[in-house]
N, C-alpha and C positions, 0 to 999 in steps of 0.2 A: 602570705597572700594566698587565698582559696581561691584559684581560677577554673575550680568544675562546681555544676550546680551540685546542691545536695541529694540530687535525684541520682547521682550515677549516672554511669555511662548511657546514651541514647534519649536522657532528658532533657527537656527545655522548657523554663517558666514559663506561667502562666500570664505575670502580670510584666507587661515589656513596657512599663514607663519611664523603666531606666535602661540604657543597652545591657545587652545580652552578651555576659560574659565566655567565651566559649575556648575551651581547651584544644586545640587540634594539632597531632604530631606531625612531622617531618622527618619522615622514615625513609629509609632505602642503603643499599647495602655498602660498606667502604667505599669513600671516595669518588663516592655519585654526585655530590656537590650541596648536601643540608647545611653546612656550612654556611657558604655562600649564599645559596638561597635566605637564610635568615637575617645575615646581615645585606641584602638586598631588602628584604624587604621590611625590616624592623622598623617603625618609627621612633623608636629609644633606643640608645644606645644598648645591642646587644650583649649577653652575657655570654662567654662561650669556653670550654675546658679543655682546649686545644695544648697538646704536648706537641715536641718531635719525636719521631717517629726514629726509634735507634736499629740498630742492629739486632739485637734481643727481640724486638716487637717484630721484623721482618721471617722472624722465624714463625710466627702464629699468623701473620696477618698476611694473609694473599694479597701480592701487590701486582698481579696479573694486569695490565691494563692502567694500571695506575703509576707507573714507576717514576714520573714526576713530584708526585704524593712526596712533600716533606714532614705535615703536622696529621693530625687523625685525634679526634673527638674520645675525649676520654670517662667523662660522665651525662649531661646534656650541654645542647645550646638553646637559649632562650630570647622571644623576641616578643615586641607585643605591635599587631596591625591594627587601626578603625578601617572597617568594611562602611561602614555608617555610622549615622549616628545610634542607629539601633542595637548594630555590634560590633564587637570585637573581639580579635582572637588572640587567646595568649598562644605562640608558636614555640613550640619543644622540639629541639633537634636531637634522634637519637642515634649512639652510636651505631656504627654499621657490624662490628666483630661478632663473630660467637664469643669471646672470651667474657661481651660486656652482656650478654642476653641476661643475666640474672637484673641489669638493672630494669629489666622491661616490666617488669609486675610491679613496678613504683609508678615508674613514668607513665605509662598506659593508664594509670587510675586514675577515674574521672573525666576524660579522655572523651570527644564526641564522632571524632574521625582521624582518619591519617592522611597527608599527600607520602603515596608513595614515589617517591623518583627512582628510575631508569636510566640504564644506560645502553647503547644500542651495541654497543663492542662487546656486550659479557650482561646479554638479558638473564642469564641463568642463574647470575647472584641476586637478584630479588627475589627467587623462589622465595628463602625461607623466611624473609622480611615478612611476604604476603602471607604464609603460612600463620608466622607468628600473630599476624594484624587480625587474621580472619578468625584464629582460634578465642583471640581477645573479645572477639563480637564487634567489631569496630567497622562501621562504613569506611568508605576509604575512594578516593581516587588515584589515577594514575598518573605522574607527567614525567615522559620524556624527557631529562635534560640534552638539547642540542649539542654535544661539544663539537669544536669544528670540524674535526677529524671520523666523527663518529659514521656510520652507514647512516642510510633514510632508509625507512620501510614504509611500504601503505599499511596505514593502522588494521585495518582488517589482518593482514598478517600479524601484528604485534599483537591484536588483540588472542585471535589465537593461541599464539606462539606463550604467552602469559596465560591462558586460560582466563578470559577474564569473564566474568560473567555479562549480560547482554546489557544490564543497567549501569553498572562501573563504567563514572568516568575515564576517558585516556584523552589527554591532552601533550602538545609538544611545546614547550617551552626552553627560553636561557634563564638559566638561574642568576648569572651577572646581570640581566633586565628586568627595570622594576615592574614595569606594566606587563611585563607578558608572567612573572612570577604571579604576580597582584591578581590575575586572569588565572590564573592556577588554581589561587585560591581560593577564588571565588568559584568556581566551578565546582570545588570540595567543600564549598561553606555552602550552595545550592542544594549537591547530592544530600549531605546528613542535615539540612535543616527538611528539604522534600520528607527523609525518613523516618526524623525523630518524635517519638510522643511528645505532646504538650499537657504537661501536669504535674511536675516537681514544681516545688517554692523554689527562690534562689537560697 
């Protein structure tokens, strides 16, 4: 299945008589909840490469904040949404480790944006997610995952505190709610459809 136009990254057909097929990750850093967010929001049964998480793995993988974490994303997870009838997005959930970074110059190709998710206990592990997003060329938004335990900050601090730039989305959302994930989404299918050239074929 080819779910990126043949234009590469930041294109989108010209001719929209049929929906517009669109690739967009679901990034953010260990056990921020991609997972979850994609089987929330998949309309087919999600595909997902979920191990448990041993003893060996606790040794590379910062469970800082996460110590509830029993499973952890081993190559992608995969979902597909209709936004419309006009589109839809195939959804790629990527690992959060350093160990798995090699697989990101696959998954990123072809790729039109990322929802980056957040977590407000330990903002500092998205640095290098956003790093790696931004080095990719990849528009992108932000969403908060609410967990219940987590702090609230006014977004003006987060946005800050993230560096984000003045146009990046940052939205707050549960990744266990379909319509506020859905609202996510669409606010990152808004940002990179507002930025994308129109002039690859499909």
């Amino acid at each position: 299945m080819d779910s990126s136009p043949s234009g590469g990254p930041g294109a989108l057909p010209e001719d929209a008589s049929e929906p517009i097929l669109v690739k967009v990750l679901i990034a953010g850093p260990f056990g921020v909840g991609k997972t979850t967010m994609i089987r929330t929001l998949s309309e087919t049964p999600p595909f997902h490469t979920e191990e448990v998480l041993t003893q060996a793995g606790a040794l590379v993988d910062d469970l800082s904040g996460v110590r509830e974490k029993a499973t952890t994303t081993v190559a992608i997870d995969f979902g597909r949404r209709t936004l419309s009838d006009e589109l839809i997005l195939y959804l790629f959930g990527t690992p959060g480790q350093k160990r798995f970074l090699p697989l990101w110059e696959d998954i990123v190709e072809g790729a039109l944006g990322a929802l980056v998710l957040v977590d407000t206990r330990r903002l500092d592990a998205s640095f290098e997610v956003m790093d790696i997003i931004e080095e990719a060329g990849l528009r992108y938004a932000v969403a908060v995952n609410a967990f219940p335990d987590a702090p609230l900050h006014d977004p003006s601090i987060l946005r800050d505190h993230l560096d984000l730039l003045p146009d990046t989305p940052l939205v707050v959302c549960d990744a266990r709610d379909r319509d506020q994930s859905a609202d996510a989404l669409i606010t990152l299918a808004r940002h990179v459809m507002a930025h994308a050239p129109v002039g690859a074929a499909r």
